[in-house]
Backbone and ligand atoms as CSV (ligand in chain L), in Angstrom:
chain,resi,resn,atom,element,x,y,z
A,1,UNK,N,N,-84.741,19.264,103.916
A,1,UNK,CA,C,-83.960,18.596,102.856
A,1,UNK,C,C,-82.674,18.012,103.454
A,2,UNK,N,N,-82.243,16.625,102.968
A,2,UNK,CA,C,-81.066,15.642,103.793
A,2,UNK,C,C,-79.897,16.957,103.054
A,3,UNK,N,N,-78.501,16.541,103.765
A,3,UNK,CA,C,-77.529,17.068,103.111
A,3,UNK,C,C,-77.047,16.243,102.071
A,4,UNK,N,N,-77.721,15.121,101.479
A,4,UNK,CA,C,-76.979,14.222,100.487
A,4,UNK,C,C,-77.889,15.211,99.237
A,5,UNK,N,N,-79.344,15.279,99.954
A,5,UNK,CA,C,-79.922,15.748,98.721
A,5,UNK,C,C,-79.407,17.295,98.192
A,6,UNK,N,N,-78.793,18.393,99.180
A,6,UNK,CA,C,-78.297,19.190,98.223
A,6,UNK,C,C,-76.858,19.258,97.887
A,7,UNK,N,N,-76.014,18.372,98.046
A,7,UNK,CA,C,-74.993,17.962,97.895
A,7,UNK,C,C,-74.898,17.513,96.133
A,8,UNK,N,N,-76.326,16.862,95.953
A,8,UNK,CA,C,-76.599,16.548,94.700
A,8,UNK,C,C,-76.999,17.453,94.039
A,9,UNK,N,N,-77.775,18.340,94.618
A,9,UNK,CA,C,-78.111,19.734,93.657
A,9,UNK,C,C,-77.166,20.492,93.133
A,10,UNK,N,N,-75.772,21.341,94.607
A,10,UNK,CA,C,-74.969,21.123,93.898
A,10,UNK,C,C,-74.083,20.889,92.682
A,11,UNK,N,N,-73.968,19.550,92.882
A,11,UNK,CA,C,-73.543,18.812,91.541
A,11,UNK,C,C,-73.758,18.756,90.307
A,12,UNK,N,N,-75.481,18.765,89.950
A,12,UNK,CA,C,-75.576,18.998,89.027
A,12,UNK,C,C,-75.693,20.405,88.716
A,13,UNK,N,N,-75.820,21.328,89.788
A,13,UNK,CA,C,-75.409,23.175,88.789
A,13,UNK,C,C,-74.064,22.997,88.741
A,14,UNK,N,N,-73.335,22.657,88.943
A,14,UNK,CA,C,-71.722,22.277,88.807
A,14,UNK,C,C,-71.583,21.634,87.555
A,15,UNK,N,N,-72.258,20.429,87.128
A,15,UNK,CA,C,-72.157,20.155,86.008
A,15,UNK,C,C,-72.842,21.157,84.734
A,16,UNK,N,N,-74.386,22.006,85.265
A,16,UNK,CA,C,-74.944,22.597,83.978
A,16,UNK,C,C,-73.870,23.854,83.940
A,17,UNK,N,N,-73.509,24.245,84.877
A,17,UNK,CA,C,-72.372,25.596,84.659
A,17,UNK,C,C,-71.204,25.052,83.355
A,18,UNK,N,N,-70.823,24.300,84.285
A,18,UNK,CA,C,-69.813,23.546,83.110
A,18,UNK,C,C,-69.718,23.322,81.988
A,19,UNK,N,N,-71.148,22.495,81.929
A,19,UNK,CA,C,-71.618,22.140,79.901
A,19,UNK,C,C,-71.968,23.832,79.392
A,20,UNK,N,N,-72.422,24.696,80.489
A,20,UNK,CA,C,-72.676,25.887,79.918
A,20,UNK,C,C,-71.601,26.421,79.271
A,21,UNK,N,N,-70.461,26.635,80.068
A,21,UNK,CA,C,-69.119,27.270,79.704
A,21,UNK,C,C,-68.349,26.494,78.833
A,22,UNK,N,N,-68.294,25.578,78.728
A,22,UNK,CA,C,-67.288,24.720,77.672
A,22,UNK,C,C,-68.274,23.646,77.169
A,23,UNK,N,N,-69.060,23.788,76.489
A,23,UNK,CA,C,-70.177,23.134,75.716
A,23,UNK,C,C,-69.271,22.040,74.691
A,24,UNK,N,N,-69.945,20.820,74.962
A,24,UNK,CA,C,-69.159,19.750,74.373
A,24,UNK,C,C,-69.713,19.436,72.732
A,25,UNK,N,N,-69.211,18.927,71.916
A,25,UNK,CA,C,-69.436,18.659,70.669
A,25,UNK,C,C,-69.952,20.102,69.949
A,26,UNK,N,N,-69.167,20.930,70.675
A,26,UNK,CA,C,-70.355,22.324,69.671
A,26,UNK,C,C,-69.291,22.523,68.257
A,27,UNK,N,N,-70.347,22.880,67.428
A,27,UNK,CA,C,-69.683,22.808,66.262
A,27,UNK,C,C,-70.331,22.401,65.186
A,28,UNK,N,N,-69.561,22.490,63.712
A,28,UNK,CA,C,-70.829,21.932,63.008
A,28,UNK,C,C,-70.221,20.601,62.547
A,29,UNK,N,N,-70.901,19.723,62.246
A,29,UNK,CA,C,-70.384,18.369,61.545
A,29,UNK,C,C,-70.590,18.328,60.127
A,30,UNK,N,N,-69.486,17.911,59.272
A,30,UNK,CA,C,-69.823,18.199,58.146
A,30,UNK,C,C,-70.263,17.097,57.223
A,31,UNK,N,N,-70.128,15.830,57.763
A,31,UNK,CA,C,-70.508,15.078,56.694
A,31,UNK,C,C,-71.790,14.512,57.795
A,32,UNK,N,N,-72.898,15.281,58.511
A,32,UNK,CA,C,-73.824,14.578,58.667
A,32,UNK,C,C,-74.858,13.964,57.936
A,33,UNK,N,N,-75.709,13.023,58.180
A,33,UNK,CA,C,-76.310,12.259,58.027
A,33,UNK,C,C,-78.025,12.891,58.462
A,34,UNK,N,N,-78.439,13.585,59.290
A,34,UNK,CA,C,-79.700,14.342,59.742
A,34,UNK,C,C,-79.081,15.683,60.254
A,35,UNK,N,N,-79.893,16.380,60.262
A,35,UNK,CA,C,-80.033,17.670,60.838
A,35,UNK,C,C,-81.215,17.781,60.939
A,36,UNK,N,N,-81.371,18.761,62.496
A,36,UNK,CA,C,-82.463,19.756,62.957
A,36,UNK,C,C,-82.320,21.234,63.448
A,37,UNK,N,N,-83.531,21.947,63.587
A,37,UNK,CA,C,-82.873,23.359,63.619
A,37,UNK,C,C,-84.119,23.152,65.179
A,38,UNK,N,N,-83.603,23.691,66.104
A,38,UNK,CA,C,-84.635,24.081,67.187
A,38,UNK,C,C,-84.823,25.145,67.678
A,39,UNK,N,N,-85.619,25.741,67.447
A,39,UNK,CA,C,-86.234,27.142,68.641
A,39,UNK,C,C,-87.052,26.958,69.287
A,40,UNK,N,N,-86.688,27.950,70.426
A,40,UNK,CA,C,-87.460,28.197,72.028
A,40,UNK,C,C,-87.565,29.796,71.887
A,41,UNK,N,N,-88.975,30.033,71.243
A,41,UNK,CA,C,-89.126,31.970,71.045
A,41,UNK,C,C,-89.292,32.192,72.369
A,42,UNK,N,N,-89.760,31.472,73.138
A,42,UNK,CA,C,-89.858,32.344,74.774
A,42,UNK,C,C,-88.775,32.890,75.154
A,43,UNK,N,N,-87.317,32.175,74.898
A,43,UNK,CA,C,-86.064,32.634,75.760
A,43,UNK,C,C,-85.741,32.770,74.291
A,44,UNK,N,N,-85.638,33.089,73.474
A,44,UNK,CA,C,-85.015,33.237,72.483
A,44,UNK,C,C,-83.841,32.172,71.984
A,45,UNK,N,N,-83.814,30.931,72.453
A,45,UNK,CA,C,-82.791,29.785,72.207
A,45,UNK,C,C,-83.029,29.327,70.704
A,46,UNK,N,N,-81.540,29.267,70.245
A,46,UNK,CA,C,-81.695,28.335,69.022
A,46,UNK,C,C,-80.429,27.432,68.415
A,47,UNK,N,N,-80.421,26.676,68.110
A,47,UNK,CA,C,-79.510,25.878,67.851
A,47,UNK,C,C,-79.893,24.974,66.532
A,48,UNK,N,N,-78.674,24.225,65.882
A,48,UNK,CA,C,-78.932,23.203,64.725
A,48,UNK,C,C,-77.879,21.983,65.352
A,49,UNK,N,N,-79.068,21.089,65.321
A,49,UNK,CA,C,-78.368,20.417,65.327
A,49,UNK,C,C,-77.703,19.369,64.374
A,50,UNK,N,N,-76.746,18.572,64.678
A,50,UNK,CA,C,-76.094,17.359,63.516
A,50,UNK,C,C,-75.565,16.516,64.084
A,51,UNK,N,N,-76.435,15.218,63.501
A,51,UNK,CA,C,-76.036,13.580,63.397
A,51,UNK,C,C,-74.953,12.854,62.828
A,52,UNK,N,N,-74.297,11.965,62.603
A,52,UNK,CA,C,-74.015,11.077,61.482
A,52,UNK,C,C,-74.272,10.080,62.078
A,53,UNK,N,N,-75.395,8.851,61.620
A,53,UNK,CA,C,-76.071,7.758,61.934
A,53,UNK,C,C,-75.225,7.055,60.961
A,54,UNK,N,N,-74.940,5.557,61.608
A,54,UNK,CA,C,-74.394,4.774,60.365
A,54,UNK,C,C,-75.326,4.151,59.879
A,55,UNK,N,N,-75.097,2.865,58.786
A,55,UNK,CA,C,-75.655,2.379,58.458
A,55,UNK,C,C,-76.835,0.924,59.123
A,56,UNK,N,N,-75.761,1.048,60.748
A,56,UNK,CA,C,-76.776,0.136,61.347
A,56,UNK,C,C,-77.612,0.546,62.650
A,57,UNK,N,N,-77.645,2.435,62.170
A,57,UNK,CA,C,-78.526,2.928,62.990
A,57,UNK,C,C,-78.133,3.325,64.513
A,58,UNK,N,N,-76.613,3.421,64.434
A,58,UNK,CA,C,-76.161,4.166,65.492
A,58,UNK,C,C,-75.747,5.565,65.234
A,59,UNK,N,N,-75.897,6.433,66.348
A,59,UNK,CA,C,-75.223,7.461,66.113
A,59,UNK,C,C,-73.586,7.817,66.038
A,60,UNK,N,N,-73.246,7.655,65.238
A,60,UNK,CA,C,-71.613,8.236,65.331
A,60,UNK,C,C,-70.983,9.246,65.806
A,61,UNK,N,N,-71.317,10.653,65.469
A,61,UNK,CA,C,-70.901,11.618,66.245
A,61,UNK,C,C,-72.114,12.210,66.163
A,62,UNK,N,N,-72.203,13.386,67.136
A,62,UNK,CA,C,-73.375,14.963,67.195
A,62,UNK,C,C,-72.387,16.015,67.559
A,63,UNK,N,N,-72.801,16.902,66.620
A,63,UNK,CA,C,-72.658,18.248,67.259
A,63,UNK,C,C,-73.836,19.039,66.993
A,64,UNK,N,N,-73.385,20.491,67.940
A,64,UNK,CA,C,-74.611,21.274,67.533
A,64,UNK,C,C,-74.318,22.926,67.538
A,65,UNK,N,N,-74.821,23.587,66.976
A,65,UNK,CA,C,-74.181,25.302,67.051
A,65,UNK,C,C,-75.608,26.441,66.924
A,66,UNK,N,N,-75.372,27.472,67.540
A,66,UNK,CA,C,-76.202,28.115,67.701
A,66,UNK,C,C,-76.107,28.852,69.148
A,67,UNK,N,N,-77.105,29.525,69.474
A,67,UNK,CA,C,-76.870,30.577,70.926
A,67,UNK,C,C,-78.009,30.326,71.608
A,68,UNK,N,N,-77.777,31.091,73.093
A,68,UNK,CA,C,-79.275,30.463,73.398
A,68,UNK,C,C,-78.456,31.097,75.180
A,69,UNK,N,N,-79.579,30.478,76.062
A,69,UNK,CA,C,-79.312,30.596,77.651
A,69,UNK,C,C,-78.568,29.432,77.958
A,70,UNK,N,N,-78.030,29.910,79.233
A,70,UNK,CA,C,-76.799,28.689,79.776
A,70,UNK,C,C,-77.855,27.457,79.675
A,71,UNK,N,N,-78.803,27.343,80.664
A,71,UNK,CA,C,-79.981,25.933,80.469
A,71,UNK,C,C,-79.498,25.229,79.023
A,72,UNK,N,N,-80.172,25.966,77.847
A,72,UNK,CA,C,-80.181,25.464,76.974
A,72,UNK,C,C,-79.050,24.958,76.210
A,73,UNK,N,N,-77.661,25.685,76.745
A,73,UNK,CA,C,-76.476,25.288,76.146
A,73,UNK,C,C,-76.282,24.100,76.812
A,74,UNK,N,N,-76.234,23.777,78.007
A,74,UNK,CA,C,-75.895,23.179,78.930
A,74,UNK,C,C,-76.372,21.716,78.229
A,75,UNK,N,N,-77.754,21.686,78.132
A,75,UNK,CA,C,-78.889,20.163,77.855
A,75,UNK,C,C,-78.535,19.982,76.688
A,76,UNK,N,N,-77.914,21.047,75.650
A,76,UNK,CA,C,-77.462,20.453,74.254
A,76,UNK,C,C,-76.595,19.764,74.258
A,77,UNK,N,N,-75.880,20.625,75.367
A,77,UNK,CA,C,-73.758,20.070,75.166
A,77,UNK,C,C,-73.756,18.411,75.972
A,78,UNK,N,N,-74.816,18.385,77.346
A,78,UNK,CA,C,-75.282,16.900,77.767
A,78,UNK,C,C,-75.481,15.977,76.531
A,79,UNK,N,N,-76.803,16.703,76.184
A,79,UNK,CA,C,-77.460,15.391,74.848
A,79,UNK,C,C,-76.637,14.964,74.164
A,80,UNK,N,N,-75.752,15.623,73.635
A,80,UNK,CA,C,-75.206,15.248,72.331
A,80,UNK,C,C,-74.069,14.139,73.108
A,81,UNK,N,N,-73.423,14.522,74.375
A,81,UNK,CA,C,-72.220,13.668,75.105
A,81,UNK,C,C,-73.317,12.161,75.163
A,82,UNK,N,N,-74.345,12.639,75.530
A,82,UNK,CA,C,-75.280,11.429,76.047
A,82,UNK,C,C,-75.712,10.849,74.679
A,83,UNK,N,N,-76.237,10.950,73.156
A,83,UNK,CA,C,-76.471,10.238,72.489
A,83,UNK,C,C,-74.928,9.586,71.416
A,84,UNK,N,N,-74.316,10.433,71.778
A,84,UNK,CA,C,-73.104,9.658,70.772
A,84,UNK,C,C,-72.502,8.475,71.547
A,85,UNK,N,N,-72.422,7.894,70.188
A,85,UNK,CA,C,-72.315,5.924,70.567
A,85,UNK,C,C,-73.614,4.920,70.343
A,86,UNK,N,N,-74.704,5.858,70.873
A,86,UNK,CA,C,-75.586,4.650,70.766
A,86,UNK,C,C,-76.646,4.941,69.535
A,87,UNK,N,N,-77.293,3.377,69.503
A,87,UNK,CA,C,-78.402,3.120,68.968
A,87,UNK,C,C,-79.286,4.247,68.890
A,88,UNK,N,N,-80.342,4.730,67.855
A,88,UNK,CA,C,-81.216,5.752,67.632
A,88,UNK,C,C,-82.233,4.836,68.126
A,89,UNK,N,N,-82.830,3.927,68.164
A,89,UNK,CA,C,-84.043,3.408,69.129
A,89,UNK,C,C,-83.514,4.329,70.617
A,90,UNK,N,N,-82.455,3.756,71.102
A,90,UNK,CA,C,-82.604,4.467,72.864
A,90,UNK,C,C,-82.091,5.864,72.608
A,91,UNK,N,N,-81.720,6.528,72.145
A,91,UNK,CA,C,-81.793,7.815,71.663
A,91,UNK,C,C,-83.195,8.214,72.002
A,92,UNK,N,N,-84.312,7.774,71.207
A,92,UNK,CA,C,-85.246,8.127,71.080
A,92,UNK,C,C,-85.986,7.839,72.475
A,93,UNK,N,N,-85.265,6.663,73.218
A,93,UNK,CA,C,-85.912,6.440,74.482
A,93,UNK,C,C,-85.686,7.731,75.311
A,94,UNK,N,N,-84.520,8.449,75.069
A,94,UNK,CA,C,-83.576,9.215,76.073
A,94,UNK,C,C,-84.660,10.760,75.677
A,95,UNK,N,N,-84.849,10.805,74.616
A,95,UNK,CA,C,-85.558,11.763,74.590
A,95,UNK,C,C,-87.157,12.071,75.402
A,96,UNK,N,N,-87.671,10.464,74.828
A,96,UNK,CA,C,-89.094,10.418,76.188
A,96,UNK,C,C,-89.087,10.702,77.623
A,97,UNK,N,N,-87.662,9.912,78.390
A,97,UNK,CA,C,-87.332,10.107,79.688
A,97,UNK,C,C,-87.298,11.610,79.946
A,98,UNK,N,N,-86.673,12.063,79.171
A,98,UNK,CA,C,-85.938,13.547,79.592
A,98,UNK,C,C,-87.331,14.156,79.383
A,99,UNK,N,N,-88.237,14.578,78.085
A,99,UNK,CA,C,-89.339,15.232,78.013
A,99,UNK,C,C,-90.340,14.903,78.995
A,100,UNK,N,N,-90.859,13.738,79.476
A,100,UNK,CA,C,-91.483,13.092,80.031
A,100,UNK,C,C,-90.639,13.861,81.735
A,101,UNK,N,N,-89.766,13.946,82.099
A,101,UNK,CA,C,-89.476,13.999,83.608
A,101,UNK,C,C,-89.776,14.953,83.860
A,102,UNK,N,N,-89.335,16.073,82.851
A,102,UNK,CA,C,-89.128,17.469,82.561
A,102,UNK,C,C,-90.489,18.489,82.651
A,103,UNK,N,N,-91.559,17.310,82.483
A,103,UNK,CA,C,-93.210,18.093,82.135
A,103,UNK,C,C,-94.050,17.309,83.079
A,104,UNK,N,N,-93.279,16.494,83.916
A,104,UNK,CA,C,-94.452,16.055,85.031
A,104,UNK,C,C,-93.721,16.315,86.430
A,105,UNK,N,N,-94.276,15.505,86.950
A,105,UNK,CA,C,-93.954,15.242,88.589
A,105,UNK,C,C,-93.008,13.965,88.879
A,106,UNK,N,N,-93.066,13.019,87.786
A,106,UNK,CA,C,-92.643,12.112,88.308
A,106,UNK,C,C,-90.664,12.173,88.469
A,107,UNK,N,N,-91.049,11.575,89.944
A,107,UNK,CA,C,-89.614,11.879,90.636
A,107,UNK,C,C,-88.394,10.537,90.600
A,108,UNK,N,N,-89.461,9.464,90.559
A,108,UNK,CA,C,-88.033,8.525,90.992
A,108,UNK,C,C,-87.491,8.067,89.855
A,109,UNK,N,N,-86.455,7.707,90.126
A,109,UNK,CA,C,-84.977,7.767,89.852
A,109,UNK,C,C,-85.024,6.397,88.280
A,110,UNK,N,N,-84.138,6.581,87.707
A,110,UNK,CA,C,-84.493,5.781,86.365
A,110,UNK,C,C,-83.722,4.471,86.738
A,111,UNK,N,N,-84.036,3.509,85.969
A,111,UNK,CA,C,-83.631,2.468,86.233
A,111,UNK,C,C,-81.894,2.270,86.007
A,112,UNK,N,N,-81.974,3.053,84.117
A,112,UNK,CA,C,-80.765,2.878,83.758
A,112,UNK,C,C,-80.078,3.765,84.132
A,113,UNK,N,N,-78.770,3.233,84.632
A,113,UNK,CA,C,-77.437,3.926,85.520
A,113,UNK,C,C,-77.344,5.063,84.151
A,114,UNK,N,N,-77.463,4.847,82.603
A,114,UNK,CA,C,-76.731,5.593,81.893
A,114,UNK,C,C,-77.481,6.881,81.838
A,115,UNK,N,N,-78.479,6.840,82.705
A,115,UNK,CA,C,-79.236,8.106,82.601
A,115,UNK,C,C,-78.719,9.386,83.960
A,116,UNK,N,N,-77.906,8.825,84.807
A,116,UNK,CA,C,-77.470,9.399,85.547
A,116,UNK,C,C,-77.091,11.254,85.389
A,117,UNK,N,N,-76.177,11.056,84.418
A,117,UNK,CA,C,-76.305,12.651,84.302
A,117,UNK,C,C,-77.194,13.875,83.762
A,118,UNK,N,N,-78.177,12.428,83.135
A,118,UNK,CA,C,-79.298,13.607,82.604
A,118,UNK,C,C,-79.885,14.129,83.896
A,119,UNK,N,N,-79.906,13.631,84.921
A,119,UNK,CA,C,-81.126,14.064,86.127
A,119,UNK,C,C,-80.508,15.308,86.304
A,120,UNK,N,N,-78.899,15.609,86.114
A,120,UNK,CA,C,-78.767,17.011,86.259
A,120,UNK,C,C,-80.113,18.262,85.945
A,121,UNK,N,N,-80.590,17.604,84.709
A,121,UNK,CA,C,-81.636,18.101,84.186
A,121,UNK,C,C,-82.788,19.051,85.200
A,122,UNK,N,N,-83.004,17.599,85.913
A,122,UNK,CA,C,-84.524,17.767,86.930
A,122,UNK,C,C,-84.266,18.942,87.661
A,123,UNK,N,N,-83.371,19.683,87.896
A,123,UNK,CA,C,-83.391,20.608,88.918
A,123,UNK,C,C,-84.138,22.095,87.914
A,124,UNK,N,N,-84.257,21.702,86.676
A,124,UNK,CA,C,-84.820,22.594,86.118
A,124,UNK,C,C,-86.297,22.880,86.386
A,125,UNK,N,N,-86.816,21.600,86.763
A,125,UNK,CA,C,-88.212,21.463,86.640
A,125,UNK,C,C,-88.963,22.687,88.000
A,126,UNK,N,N,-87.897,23.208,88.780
A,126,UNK,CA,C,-88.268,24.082,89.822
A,126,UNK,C,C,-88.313,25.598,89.158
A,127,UNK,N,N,-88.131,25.707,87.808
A,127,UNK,CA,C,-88.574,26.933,87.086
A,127,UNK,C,C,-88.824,26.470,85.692
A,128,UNK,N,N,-90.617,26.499,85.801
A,128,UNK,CA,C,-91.050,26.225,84.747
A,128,UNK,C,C,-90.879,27.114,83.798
A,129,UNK,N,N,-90.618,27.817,83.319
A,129,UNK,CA,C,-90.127,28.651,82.139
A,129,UNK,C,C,-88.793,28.497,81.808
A,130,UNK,N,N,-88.119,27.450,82.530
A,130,UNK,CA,C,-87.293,27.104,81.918
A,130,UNK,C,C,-86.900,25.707,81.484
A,131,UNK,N,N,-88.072,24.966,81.345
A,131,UNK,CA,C,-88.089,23.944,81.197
A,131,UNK,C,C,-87.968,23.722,79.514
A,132,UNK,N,N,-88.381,24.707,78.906
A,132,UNK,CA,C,-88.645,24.745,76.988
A,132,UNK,C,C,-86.656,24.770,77.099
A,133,UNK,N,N,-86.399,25.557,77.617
A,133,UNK,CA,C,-84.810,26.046,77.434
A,133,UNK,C,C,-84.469,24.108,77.461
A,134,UNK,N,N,-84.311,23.619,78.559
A,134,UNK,CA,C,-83.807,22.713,78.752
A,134,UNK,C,C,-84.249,21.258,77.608
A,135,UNK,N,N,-85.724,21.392,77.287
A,135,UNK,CA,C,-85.660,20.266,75.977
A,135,UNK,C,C,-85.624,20.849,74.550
A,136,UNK,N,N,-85.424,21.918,74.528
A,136,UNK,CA,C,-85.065,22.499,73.223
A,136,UNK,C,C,-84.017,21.227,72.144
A,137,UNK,N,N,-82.968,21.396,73.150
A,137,UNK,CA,C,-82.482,20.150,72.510
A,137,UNK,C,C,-82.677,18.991,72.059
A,138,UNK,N,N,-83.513,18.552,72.935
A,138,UNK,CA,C,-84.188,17.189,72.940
A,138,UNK,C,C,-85.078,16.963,72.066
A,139,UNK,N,N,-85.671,17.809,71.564
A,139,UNK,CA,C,-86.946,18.161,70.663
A,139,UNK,C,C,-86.261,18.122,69.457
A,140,UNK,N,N,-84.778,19.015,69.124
A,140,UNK,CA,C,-83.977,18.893,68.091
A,140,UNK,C,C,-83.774,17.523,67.896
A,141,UNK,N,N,-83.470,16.792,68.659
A,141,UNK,CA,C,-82.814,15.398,68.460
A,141,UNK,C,C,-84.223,14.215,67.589
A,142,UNK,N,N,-85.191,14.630,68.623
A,142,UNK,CA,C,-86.452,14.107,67.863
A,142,UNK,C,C,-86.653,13.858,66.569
A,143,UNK,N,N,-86.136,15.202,66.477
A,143,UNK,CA,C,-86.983,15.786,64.987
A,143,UNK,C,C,-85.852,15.506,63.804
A,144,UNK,N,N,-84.648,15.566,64.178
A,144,UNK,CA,C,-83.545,15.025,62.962
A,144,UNK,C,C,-83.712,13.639,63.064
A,145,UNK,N,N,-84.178,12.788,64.054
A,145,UNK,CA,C,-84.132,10.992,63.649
A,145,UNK,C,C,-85.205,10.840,62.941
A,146,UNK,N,N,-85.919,11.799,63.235
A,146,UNK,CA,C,-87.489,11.487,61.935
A,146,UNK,C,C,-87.616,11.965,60.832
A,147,UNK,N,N,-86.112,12.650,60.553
A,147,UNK,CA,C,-85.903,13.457,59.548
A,147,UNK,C,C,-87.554,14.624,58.955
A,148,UNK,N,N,-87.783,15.233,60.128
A,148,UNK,CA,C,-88.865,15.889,59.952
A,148,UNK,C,C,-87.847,17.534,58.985
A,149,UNK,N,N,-88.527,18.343,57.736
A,149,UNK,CA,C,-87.829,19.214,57.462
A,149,UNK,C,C,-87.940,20.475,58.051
A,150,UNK,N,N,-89.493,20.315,58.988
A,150,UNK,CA,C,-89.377,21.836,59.787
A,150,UNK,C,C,-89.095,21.722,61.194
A,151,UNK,N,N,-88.550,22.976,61.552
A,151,UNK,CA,C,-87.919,23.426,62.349
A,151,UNK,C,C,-88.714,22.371,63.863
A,152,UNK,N,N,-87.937,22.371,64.344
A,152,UNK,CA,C,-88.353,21.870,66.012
A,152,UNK,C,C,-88.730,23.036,66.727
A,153,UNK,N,N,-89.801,23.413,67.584
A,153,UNK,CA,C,-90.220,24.386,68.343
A,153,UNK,C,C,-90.670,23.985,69.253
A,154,UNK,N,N,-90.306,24.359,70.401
A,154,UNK,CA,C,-90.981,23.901,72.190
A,154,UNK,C,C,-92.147,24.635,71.913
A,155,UNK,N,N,-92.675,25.644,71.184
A,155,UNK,CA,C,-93.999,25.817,70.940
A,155,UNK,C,C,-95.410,25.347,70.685
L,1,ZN,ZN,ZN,-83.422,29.550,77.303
């Protein structure tokens, strides 16, 4: 392995420590617009999450609250930094990338620069049992833009 490549590994447990310990947007939002509730019974993770989408289909703010493993705090406290501001179409893109990287092999690198800190992600994919931890969130996010009413489960 080059030294750039664990220089980058690194980095991103530097960043999941981080979102672990001071988890961004956590909290509840009160005048949202969607909510989802997600569990991961394997690790016992759970969280709710909350939207406020405006009226032309962006997300305005997220937060999210609940307990869970550092992984899973970590990819919530990301997602939510990573979907506020934008459009719920690439929201929904952000969710394919991430599920999609997260459950295969495929390695190279995304086109869009704004995906950069999700790859923190990929280093998960070297312990598959903790891969549910890490889209727990993501699965939440799914499931409140489709306003589905049951629960999200990596199950
Ligand atoms: Zn977990």
């Amino acid at each position: 392995m080059s030294e750039s490549q664990t220089d980058m590994q690194d980095l991103y447990r530097e960043l999941i420590l981080d979102h672990s310990r001071n988890p961004r947007h956590f909290g509840r939002l009160s005048d949202a617009t969607h909510t989802a509730d997600g569990i991961n019974p394997l690790c016992g993770d759970k969280l709710k999450l909350y939207l406020r989408v405006d009226d032309r289909g962006r997300i305005e703010s997220s937060s999210f609250e609940g307990s869970g493993c550092a992984i899973s705090v970590a990819s919530a406290s990301l997602m939510t930094v990573t979907v506020t501001g934008i459009g719920i179409d690439q929201a929904e893109s952000y969710f394919e990338e991430v599920t999609q990287r997260l459950t295969s092999d495929r390695t190279e690198v995304s086109s869009d620069s704004s995906y950069d800190k999700l790859q923190a992600l990929d280093g998960v994919r070297a312990y598959p049992a903790r891969v549910k931890c890490a889209t727990l969130a993501w699965h939440a996010l799914h499931s409140a833009l489709e306003n589905k009413t049951t629960p999200a489960t990596t199950e």
